[in-house]
C-alpha positions as semicolon CSV with decimal commas, in nm:
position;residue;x (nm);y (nm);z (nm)
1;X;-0,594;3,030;1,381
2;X;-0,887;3,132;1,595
3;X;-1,152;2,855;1,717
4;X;-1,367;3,035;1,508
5;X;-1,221;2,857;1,218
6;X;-1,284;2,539;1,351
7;X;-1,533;2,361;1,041
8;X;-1,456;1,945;1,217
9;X;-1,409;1,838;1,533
10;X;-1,370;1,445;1,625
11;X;-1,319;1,412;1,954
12;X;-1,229;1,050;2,170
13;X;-1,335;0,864;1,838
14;X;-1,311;0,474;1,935
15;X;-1,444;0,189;1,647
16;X;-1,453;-0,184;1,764
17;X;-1,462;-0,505;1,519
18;X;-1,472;-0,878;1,623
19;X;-1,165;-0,904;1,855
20;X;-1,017;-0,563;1,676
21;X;-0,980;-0,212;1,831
22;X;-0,978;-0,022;1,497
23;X;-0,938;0,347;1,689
24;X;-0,869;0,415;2,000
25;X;-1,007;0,784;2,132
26;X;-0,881;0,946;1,855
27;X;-0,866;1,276;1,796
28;X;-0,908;1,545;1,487
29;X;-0,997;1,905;1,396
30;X;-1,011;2,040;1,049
31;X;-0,974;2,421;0,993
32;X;-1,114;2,643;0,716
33;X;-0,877;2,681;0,411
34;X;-0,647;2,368;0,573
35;X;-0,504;2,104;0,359
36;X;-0,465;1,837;0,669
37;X;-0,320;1,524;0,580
38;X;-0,347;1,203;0,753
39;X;-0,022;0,953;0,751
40;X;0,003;0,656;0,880
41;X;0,112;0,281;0,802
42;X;-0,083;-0,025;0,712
43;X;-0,361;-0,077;1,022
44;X;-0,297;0,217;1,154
45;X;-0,652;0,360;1,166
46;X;-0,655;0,603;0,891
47;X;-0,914;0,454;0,634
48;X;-1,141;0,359;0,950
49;X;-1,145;0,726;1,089
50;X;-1,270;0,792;0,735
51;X;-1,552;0,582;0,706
52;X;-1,631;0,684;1,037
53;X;-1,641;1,039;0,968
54;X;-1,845;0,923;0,600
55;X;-2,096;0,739;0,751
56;X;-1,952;0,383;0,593
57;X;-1,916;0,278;1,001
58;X;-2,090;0,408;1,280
59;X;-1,850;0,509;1,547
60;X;-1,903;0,349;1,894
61;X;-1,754;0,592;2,126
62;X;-1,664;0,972;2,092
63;X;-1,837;1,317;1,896
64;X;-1,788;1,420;1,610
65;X;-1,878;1,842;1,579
66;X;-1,950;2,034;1,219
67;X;-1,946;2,407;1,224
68;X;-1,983;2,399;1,611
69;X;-2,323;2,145;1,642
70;X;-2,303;1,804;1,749
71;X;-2,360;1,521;1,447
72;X;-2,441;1,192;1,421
73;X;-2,344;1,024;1,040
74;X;-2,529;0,692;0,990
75;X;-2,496;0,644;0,625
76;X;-2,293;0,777;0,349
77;X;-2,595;1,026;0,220
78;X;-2,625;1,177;0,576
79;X;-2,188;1,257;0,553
80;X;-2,359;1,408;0,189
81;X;-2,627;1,635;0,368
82;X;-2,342;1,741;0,570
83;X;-2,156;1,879;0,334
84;X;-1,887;1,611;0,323
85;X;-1,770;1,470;0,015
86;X;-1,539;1,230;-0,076
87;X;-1,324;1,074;-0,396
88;X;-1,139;0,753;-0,336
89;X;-0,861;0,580;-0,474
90;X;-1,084;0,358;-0,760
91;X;-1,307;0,602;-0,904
92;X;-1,623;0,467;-0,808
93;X;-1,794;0,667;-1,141
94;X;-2,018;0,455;-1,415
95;X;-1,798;0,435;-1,706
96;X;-2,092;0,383;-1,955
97;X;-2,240;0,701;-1,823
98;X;-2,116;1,039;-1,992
99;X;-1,911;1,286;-1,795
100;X;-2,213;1,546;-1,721
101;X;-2,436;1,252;-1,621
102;X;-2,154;1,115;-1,356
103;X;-2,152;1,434;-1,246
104;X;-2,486;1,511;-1,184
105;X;-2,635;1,143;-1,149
106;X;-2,915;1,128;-0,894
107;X;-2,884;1,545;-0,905
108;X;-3,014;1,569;-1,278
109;X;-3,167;1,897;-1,319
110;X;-3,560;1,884;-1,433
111;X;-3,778;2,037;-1,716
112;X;-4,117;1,925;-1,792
113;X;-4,119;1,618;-1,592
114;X;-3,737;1,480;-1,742
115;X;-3,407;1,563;-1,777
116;X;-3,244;1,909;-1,855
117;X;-2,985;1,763;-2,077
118;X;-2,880;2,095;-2,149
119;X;-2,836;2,277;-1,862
120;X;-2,686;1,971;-1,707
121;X;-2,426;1,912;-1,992
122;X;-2,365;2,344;-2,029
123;X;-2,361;2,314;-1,581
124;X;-2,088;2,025;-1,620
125;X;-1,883;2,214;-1,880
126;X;-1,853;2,508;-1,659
127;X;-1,757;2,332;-1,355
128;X;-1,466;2,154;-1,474
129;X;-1,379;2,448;-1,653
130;X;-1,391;2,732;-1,375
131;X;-1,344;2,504;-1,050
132;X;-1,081;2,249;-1,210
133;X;-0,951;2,445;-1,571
134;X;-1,007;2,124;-1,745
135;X;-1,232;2,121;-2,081
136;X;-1,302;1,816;-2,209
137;X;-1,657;1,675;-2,387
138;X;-1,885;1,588;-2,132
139;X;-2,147;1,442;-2,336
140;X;-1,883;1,168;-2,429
141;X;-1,910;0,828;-2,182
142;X;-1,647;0,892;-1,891
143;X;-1,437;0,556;-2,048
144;X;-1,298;0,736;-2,338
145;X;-1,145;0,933;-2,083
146;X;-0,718;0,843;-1,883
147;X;-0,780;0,749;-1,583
148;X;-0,650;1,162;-1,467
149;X;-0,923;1,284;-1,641
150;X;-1,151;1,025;-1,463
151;X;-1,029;1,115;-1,083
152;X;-1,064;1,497;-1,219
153;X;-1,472;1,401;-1,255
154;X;-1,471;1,269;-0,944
155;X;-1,345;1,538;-0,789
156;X;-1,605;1,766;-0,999
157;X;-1,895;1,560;-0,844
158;X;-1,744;1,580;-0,465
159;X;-1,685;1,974;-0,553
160;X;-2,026;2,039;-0,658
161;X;-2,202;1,819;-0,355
162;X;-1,979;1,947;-0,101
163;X;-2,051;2,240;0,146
164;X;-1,704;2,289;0,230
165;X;-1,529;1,951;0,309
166;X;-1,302;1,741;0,045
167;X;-1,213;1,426;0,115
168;X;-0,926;1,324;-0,082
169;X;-0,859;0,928;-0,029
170;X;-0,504;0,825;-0,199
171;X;-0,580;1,035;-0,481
172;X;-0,221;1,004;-0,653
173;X;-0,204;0,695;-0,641
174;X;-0,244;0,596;-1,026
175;X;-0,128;0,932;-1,130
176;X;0,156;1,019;-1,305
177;X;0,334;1,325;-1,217
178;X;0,244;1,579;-1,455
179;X;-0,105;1,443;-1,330
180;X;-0,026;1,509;-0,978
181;X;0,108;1,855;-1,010
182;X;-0,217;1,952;-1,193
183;X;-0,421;1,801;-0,861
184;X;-0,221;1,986;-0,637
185;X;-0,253;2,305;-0,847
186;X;-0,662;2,198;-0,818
187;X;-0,633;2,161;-0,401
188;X;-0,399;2,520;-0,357
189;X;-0,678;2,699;-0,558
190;X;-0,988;2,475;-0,365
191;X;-0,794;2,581;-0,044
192;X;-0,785;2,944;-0,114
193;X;-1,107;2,940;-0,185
194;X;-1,179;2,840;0,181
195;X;-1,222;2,472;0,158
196;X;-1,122;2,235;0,366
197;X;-0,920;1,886;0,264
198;X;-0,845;1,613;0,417
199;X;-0,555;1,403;0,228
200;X;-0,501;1,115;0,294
201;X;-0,147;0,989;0,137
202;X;0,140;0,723;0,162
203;X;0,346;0,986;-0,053
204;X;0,621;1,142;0,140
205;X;0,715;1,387;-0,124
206;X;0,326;1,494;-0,188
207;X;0,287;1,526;0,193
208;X;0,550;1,837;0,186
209;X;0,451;2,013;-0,115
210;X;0,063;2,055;0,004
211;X;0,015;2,011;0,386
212;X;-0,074;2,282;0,658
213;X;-0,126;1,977;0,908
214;X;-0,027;1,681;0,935
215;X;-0,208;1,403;1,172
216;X;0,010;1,094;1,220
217;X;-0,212;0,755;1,324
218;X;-0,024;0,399;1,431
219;X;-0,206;0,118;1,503
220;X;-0,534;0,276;1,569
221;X;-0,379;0,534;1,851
222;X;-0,314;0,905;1,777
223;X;0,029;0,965;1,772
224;X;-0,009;1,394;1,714
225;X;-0,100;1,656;1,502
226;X;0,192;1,871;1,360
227;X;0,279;2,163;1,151
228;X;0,417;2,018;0,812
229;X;0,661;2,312;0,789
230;X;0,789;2,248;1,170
231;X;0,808;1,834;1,120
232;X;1,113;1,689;0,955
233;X;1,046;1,419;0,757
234;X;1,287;1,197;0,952
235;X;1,053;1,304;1,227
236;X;0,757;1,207;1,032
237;X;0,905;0,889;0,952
238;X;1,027;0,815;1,343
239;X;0,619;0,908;1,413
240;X;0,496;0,654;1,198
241;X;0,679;0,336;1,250
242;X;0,724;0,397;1,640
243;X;1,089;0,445;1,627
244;X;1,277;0,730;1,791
245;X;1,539;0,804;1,550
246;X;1,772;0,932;1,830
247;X;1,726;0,636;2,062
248;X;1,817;0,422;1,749
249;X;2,122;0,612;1,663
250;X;2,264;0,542;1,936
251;X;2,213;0,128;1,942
252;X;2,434;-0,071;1,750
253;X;2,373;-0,298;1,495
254;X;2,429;-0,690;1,548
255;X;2,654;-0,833;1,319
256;X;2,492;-1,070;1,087
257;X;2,758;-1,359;0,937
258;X;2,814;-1,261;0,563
259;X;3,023;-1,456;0,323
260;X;3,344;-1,292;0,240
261;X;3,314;-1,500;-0,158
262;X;3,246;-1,258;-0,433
263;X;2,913;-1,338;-0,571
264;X;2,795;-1,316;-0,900
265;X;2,466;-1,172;-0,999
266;X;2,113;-1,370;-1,003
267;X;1,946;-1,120;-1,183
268;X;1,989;-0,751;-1,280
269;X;1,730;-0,502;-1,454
270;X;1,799;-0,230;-1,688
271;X;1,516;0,063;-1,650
272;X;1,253;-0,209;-1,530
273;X;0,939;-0,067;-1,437
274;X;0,593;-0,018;-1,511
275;X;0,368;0,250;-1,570
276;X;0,226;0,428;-1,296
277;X;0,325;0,133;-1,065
278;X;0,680;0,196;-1,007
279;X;0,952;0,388;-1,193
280;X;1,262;0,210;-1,394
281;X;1,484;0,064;-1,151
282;X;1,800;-0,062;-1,217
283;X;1,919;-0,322;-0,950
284;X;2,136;-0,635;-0,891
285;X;2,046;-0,974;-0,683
286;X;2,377;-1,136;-0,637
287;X;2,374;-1,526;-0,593
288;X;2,365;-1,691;-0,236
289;X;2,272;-1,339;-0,042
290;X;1,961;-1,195;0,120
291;X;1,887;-0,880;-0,046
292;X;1,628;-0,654;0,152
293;X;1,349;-0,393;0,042
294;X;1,288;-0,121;0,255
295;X;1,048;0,133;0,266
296;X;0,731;0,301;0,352
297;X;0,397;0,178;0,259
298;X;0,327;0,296;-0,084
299;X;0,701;0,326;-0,112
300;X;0,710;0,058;-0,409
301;X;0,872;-0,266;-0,283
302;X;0,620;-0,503;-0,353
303;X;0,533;-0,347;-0,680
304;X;0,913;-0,344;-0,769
305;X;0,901;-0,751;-0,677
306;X;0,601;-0,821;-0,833
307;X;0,765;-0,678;-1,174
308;X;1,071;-0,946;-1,085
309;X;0,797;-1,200;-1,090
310;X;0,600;-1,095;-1,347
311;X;0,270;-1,106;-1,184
312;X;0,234;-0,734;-1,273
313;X;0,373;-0,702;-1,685
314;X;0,642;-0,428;-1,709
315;X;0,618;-0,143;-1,955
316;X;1,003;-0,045;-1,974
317;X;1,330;-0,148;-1,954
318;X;1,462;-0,562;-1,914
319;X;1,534;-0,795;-1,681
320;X;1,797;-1,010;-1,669
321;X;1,801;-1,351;-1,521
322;X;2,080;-1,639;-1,527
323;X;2,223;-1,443;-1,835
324;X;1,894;-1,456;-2,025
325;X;1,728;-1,098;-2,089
326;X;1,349;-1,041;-2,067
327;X;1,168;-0,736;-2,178
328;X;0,907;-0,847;-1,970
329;X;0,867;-1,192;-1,750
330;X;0,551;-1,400;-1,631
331;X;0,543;-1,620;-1,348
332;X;0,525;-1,921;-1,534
333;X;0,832;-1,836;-1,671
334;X;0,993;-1,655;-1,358
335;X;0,906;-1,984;-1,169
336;X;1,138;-2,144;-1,506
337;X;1,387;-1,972;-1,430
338;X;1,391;-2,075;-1,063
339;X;1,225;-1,793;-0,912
340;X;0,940;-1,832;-0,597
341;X;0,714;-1,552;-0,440
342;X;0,575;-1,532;-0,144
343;X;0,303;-1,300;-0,146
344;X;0,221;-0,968;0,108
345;X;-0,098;-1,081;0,133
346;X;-0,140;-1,474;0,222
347;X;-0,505;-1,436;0,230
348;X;-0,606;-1,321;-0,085
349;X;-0,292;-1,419;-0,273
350;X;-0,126;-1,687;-0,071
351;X;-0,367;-1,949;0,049
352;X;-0,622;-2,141;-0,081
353;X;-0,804;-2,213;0,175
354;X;-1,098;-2,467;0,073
355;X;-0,766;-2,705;-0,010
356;X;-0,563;-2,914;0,242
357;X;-0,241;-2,806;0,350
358;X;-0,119;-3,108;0,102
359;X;-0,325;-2,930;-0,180
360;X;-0,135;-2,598;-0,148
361;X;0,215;-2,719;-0,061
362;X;0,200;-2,876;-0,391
363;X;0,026;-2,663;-0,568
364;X;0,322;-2,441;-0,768
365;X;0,505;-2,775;-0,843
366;X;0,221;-2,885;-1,015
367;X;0,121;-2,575;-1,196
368;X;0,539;-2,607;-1,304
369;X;0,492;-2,937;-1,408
370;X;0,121;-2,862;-1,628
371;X;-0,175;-3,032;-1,583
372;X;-0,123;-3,349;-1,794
373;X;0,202;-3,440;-1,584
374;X;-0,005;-3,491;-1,254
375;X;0,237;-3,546;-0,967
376;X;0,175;-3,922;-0,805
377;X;-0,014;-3,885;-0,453
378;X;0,239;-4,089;-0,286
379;X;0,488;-3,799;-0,414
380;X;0,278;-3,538;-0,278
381;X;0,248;-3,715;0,053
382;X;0,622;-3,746;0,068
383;X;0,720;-3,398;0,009
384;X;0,436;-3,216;0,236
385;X;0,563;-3,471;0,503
386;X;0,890;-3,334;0,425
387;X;0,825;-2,928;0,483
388;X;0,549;-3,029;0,774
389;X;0,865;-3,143;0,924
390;X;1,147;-2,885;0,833
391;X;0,901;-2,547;0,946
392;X;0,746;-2,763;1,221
393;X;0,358;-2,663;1,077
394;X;0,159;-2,769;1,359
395;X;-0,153;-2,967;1,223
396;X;-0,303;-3,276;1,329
397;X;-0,297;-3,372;0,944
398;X;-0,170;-3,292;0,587
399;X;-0,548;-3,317;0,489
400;X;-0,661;-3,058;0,724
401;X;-0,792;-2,775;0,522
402;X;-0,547;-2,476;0,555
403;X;-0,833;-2,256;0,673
404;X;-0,826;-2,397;0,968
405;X;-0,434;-2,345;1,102
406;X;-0,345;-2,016;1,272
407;X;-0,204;-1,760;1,078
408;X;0,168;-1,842;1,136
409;X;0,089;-2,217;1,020
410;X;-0,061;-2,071;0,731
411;X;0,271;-1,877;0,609
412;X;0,474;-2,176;0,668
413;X;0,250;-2,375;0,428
414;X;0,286;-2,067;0,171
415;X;0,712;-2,095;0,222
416;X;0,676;-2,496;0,196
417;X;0,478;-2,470;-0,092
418;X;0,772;-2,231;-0,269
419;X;1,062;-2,439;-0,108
420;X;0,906;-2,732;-0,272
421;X;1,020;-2,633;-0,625
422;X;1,355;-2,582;-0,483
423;X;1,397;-2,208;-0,593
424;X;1,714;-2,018;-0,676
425;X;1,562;-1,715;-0,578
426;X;1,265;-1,667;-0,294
427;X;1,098;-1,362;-0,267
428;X;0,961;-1,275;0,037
429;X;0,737;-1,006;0,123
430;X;0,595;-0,933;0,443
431;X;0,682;-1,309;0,575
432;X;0,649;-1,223;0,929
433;X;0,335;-1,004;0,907
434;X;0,049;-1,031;1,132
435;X;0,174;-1,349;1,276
436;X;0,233;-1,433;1,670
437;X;0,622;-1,315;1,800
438;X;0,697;-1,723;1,804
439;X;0,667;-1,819;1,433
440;X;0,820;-1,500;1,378
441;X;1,136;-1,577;1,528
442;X;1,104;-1,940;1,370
443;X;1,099;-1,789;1,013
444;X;1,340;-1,534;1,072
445;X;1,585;-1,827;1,139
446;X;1,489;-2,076;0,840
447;X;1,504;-1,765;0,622
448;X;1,872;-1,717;0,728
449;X;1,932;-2,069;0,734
450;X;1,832;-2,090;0,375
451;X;2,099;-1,832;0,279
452;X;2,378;-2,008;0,443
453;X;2,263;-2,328;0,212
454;X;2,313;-2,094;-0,084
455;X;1,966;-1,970;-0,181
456;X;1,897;-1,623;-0,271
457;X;1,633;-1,453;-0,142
458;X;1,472;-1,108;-0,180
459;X;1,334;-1,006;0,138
460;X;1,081;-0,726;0,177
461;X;0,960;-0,615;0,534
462;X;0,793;-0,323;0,731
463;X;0,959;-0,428;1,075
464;X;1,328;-0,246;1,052
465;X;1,488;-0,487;1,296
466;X;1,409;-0,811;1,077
467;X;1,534;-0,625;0,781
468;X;1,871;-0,526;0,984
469;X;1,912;-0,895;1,121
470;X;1,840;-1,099;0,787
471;X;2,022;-0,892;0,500
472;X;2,365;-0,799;0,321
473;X;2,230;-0,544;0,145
474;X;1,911;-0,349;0,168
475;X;1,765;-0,112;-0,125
476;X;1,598;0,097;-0,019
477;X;1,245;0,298;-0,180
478;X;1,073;0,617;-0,163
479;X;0,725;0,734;-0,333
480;X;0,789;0,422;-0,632
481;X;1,150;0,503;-0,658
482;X;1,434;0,307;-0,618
483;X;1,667;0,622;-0,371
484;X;1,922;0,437;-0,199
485;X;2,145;0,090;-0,090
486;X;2,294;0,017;0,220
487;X;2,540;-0,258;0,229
488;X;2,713;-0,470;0,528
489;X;2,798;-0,231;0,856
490;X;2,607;0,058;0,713
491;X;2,297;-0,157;0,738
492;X;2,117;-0,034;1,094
493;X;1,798;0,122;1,207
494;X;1,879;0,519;1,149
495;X;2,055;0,484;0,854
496;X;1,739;0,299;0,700
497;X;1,524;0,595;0,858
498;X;1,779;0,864;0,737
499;X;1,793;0,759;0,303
500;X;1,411;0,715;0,370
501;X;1,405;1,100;0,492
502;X;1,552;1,177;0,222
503;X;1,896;1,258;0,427
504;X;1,733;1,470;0,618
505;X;1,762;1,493;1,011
């Protein structure tokens, strides 16, 4: 293509926070008719360069071009005047409003001094059908309508305000895949018709079947800009976590101690899953061995664990656990059975963090016990002593508030709280995440000490090394499937890379 087709340029594009460099003279060009998708794992700069480009953050450093003039974007109505629209993940649409009116709201066309009802419910009807082929009522409120339907308005709006940029943030996400065809059906024609998308995606899959481009972001840096048809997805997949995938072919793995006794299973599921979350799985956790999850973001291994729990209900299949079967589980019931989670995110789902690090080491062995069985203080005292001493949590005091420890301390308190209930089963996700290299190595070491004592645990982690060192057997996920297992020698970095892939080299 000609510069001439040139619609975005972002050029050197550099956004500080507090003690963060969120991009780092990054940059992007968007080309008439292109579907251009942006990959990338979690922190790697993608949803910033968005907001950047939408007016939701002004950018400190770099220029950003439209249609050959230099822009500034200050707010998200200026990105609007520009001709940039966007639809994100949640449909930010009033549900109480009707279709034509979340269309069209603050755009309302006028007669006499009010409302055009008419025209604005006849203008709605024809845009969804010509632009999107989908008819529906659009004088009924927008919550009457599946959640496809819903992302389909969205779209509408964005369409309609648009001069010839769509932004398409994780679209697919709650889609099924009848739902997702139809969208990409919707983008091939919108592309055709000359406009330009940006798609932003965890999907490997959806990445192939739509993208002319591909831009490829890790940890706020630019790795490159590709072809899709001249990347291989093992390529793609090498790009995004930092790994060259010949480089790690040719290491070798270091062998990890496993236990040569035949174990018996903890828990297997029969066609677990849930809707629109992640598809039936059928898996086995065998007593006494560390079981890993491995994957992409978006790839489905924390919503495949948080089925196990039961903080997310399942809508098919069972789960088995110590010989009992469960259509569905809860965690007051998965915690029963000897089951203990540990989060992704600590901060939102871990910690409590107006309590003391007393308060939430104790806090799932009292919620086991129920409220009217209140656990003595001196009890308390004695166990948070106990795992203050075993992960070495650095803290002048039990009483400190857990706010205040770094974030390392923090996940310690988190596995001492779990530990504390003496699990059969600890699921781990993302233990080791955004924590200093030290604790790292720390809980990398208790976790394989704890396996050695006999306890199972489910281990679920974005760095590839931790998952070769720690497990037996990893299973690993693609696009909220369950694609492959690796067990024992064939566990090592390329052949993780390769089943992600897809096989492909």
């Amino acid at each position: 293509m000609s510069d001439s087709n040139i619609v975005l340029e972002m050029k050197n594009i550099s956004k500080f926070f507090p003690g963060v460099r969120a991009l780092s003279k990054v940059d992007f060009t968007l080309r008439k008719g292109e579907i251009h998708t942006l990959m990338g794992e979690n922190g790697a700069g993608k949803s910033t360069l968005i907001k950047v480009l939408t007016g939701v953050y002004e950018v400190d450093e770099g220029t950003i071009t439209l249609r050959g003039k230099d822009i500034k974007i200050s707010s998200t109505q200026e990105a609007q005047n520009h001709g940039i629209s966007t639809v994100y993940q949640e449909v930010n649409l009033c549900p109480n409003l009707t279709v034509a009116e979340n269309i069209y709201i603050g755009r309302e066309p006028k007669k006499n001094g009010g409302i055009d009802w008419k025209k604005m419910n006849s203008d709605a009807e024809k845009l969804l059908e010509e632009r999107l082929n989908l008819k529906v009522d659009v004088k009924k409120a927008l919550n009457n309508y599946s959640v496809a339907v819903q992302q389909m308005v969205a779209i509408a709006r964005a369409v309609d305000i648009s001069q010839g940029i769509l932004i398409l943030d994780e679209p697919t996400s709650s889609l099924d895949d009848k739902e997702v065809k139809q969208l990409f059906k919707i983008m091939k024609k919108f592309r055709e018709e000359g406009m330009s998308i940006i798609f932003v995606t965890h999907f490997l899959d959806q990445v192939y079947e739509v993208s002319d481009k591909l831009t490829v972001l890790r940890n706020g840096e630019l790795v490159g800009t590709y072809d899709a048809d001249k990347l291989s997805r093992i390529e793609l997949v090498s790009k995004m976590i930092g790994k060259d995938y010949g480089e790690i072919e040719k290491s070798t793995r270091i062998k990890k101690e496993t236990s040569k006794v035949k174990r018996v299973n903890f828990i297997s599921t029969n066609k677990f899953g849930r809707s629109g979350t992640i598809s039936p799985f059928n898996i086995e956790i065998k007593k006494g061995e560390i079981l890993g999850f491995a994957g992409l973001l978006g790839s489905g291994r924390s919503e495949c664990a948080r089925a196990i729990f039961g903080i997310d209900k399942s809508t098919s299949g069972n789960i088995t656990i110590n010989g009992k079967t469960y259509s569905y589980i809860y965690p007051k019931k998965a915690i029963e059975e000897g089951l203990g989670f540990c989060p992704e995110d600590r901060k939102i789902e871990g910690i409590v963090g107006d309590l003391t690090i007393r308060e939430n080491i104790i806090l799932a062995l009292q919620a086991n016990k129920g409220v009217f069985k209140y656990l003595p203080m001196k009890k308390q005292q004695e166990i948070s002593q106990k795992y203050i001493d075993l992960l070495r949590i650095k803290t002048p005091s039990m009483e400190q508030k857990i706010n205040n420890l770094s974030g390392g301390n923090q996940q310690k308190v988190i596995l001492s709280r779990w530990l504390a209930t003496e699990p059969e089963l600890l699921i781990l996700d993302e233990p080791t995440r955004g924590i200093d290299i030290g604790a790292k190595g720390e809980i990398t070491e208790l976790i394989l000490s704890l396996a050695k004592q006999g306890m199972t645990i489910l281990f679920i982690s974005s760095e590839l090394p931790e998952v070769v060192k720690c497990c037996d057997r990893v299973i690993v996920l693609r696009d909220r499937n369950v694609i492959g297992e690796l067990v024992g020698d064939e566990i090592e970095e390329s052949n993780i890379m390769k089943t992600i892939a897809g096989g492909a080299r």
